[in-house]
N, C-alpha and C positions, 0 to 999 in steps of 0.2 A: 504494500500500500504506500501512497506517497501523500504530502500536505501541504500546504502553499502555508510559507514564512509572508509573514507581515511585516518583516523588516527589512529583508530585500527581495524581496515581490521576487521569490522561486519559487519552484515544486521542487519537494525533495522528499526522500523516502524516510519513511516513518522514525526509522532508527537515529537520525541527525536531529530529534526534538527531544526532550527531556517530557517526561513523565506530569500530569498536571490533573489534580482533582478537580482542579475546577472548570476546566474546559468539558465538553460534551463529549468530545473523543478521546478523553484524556492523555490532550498530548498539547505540548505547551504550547502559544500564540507566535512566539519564535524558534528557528531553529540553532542548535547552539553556538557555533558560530556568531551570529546576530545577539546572543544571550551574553557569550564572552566578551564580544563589544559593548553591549552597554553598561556590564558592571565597569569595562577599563574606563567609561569615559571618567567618572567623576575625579580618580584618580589622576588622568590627564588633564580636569580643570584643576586640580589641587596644583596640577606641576607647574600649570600655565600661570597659576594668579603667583604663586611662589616666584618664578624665576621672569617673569613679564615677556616672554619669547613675542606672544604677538603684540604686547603694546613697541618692544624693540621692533619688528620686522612695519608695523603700523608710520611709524617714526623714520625710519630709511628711504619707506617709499617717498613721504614727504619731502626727505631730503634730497633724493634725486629727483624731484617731480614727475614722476611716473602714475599712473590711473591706478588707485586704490579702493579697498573698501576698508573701513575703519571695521564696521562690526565683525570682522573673520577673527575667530578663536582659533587654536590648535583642538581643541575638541570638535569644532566644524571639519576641520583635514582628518581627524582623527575616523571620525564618523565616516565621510567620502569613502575615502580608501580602504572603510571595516576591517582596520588593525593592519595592513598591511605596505609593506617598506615598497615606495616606486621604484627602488633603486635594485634590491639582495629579491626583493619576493617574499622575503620572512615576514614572520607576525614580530610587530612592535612590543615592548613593553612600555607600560607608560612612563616609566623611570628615563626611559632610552629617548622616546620620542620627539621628533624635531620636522619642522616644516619646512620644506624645501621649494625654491622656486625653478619651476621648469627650467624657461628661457630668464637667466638670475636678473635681478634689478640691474645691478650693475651693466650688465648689458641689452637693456630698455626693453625686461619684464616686466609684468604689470603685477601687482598684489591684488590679483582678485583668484575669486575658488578655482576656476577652470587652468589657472599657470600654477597653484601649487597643487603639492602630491606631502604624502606622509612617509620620513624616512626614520630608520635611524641614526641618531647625531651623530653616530661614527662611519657613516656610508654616507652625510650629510655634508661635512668637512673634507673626506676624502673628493667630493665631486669638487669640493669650490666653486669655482666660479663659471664651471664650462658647461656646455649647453646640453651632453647624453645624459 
């Protein structure tokens, strides 16, 4: 049997959802993947209000005057990408994770959702400033 996730709008077979009294089929609203993502997010706004990555990344684009959007969190990238690094393919931890700009400011990116991707800071540094 399979179940359509309400968190990224799949079908998947039954075995990929966690177990749920309270649902009718008893099987939970998301599958777990979608489940693991949204216990990391809050953890990834704990990291973000702690370390200010997007009010810094907010402030650069200004500084280069490049097309931004002020309200993007690293938990909006976080969520996009459902835990996973654009760069390795692995799952992030929130501890790890860092936002990455496609085509980088520095070379007249733009800080909106669709130019960043969610990496890890150490696959994040290793790219610098170049465009793959």
């Amino acid at each position: 049997m399979s179940k359509y996730c309400v968190g990224c709008n799949t079908t998947r077979p039954d075995e990929h959802f966690y177990a749920s009294s309270v649902e009718a089929d008893g099987l939970n609203r998301y599958c777990k993947h979608c489940c693991k993502v949204n216990r990391s997010l809050e953890a990834v706004r704990k990291r973000d209000k702690k370390s200010g990555i997007s009010t810094r990344q907010k402030h650069r684009a200004i500084q280069l005057g490049v097309e931004f959007d002020a309200e993007i969190t690293l938990a909006d990238v976080f969520k996009k990408d459902a835990g996973w690094c654009g760069i390795c393919q692995k799952w992030v931890q929130p501890r790890h994770a860092s936002m990455d700009h496609i085509l980088p400011l520095s070379r007249g990116g733009t800080h909106l959702l669709v130019n960043l991707q969610l990496t890890h800071l150490i696959c994040n540094l290793r790219k610098g400033n170049s465009v793959d």
